[in-house]
N, C-alpha and C positions, 0 to 999 in steps of 0.2 A: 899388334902394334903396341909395342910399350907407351907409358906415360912417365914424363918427368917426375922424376923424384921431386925435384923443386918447383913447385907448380904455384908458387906466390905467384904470382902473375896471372889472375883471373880470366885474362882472356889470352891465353897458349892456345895454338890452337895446331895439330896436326896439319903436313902437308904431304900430299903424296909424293912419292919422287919423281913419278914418271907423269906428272901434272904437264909438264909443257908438252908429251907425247900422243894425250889424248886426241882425237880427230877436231872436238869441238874449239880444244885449245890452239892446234893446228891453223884453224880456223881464221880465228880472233887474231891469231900473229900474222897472221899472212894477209889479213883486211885490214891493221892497224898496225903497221910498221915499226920496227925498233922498239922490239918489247911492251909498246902501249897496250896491245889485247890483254895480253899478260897480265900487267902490271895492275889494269883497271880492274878485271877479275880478282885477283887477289887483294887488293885495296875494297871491292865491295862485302870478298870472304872476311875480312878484318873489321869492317863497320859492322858486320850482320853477327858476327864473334861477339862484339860488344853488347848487342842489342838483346831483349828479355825472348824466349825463344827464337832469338834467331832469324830475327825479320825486322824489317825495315822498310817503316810505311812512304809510299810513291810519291804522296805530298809536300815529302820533306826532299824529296832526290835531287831537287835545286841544290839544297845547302848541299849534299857531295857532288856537284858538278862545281858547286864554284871551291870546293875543299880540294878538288882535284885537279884544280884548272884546267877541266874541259866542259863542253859543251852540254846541256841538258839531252839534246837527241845523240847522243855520243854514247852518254851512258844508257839511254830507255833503249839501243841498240844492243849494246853490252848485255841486257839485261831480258831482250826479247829474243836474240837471233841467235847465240851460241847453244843454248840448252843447258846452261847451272844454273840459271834461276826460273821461278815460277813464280808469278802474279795470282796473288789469292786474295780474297774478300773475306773482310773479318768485322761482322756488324755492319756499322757503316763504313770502314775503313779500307783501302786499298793495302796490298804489301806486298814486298817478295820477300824468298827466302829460297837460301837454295838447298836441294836434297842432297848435295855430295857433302856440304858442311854440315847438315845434322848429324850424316851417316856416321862421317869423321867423328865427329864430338861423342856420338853415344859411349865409349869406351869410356872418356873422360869423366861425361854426367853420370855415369853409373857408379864409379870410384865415388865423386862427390859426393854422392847419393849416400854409398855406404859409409861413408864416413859421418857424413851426418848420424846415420841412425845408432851408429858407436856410439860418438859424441854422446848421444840425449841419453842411450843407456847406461854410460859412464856416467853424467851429470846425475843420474838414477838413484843408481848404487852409492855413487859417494856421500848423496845426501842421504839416503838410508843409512850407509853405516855411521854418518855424523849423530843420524838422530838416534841411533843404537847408544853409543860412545856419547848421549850427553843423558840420555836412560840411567844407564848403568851409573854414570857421574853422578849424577842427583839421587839414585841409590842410595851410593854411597856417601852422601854430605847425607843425606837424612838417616842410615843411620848413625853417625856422628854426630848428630844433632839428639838425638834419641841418648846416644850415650854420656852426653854433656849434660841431660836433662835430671837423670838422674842425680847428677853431683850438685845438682840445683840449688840447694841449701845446705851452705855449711855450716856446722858449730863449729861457733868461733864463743868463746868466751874469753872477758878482759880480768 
């Protein structure tokens, strides 16, 4: 699966094609009418895209039932009975998060990844060769300072 060339968009997120073919999707469409299974699954794949690994604590899933204008048991459905997400314990906190969206993403965070460690070794190198190139500059003003020192005192007579 390629990645977007143009990936400003921090939260791009891969989608399978054959998504609405899957059995669990199947599912979801066929127990929420007109696209709603659908829609709500990927509306929760888009909230969990944004989130710091890719979870999104249970306590807040009010605020996306009333973001989605449905029901609080609408979505803890969506979220128990299809099989994309998983409810985990983190400390004290509840979450889910689902495994086909990390899956998806690894490709992504791994580019990210490298790019970052480019980044810091270019950032590396350039500031090494700055401080080469201000080396050798100051070298060079000293000795021209060196060579200036000599001419230190002229005779001059009136």
């Amino acid at each position: 699966m390629s990645i977007p060339k143009t990936t400003k968009n921090k939260h791009w997120f891969p989608i399978p094609a054959d998504l609405s073919q899957d059995r669990r999707m199947r599912r979801a469409m066929n127990d929420f009418k007109g696209g709603v299974g659908y829609g709500l699954i990927l509306l929760l794949f888009e909230n969990l895209r944004r989130e710091p690994n890719y979870k999104y604590p249970l306590i807040d899933l009010d605020l996306l039932a009333k973001d989605f204008d449905v029901s609080l048991p609408i979505l803890q459905t969506i979220i128990a009975k299809y099989g994309f997400f998983e409810v985990i314990k983190d400390e004290n906190e509840e979450f889910f998060l689902s495994p086909l969206l990390s899956e998806l993403m690894v490709p992504y965070d791994e580019k990210v990844e490298k790019n970052r460690i480019a980044g810091l070794k270019s950032a590396k190198n350039r500031k090494e060769k700055q401080e080469e190139q201000l080396k050798q500059l100051s070298s060079k003003t000293h000795k021209k300072e060196e060579f200036i020192k000599v001419d230190e005192t002229p005779n001059v007579t009136f």
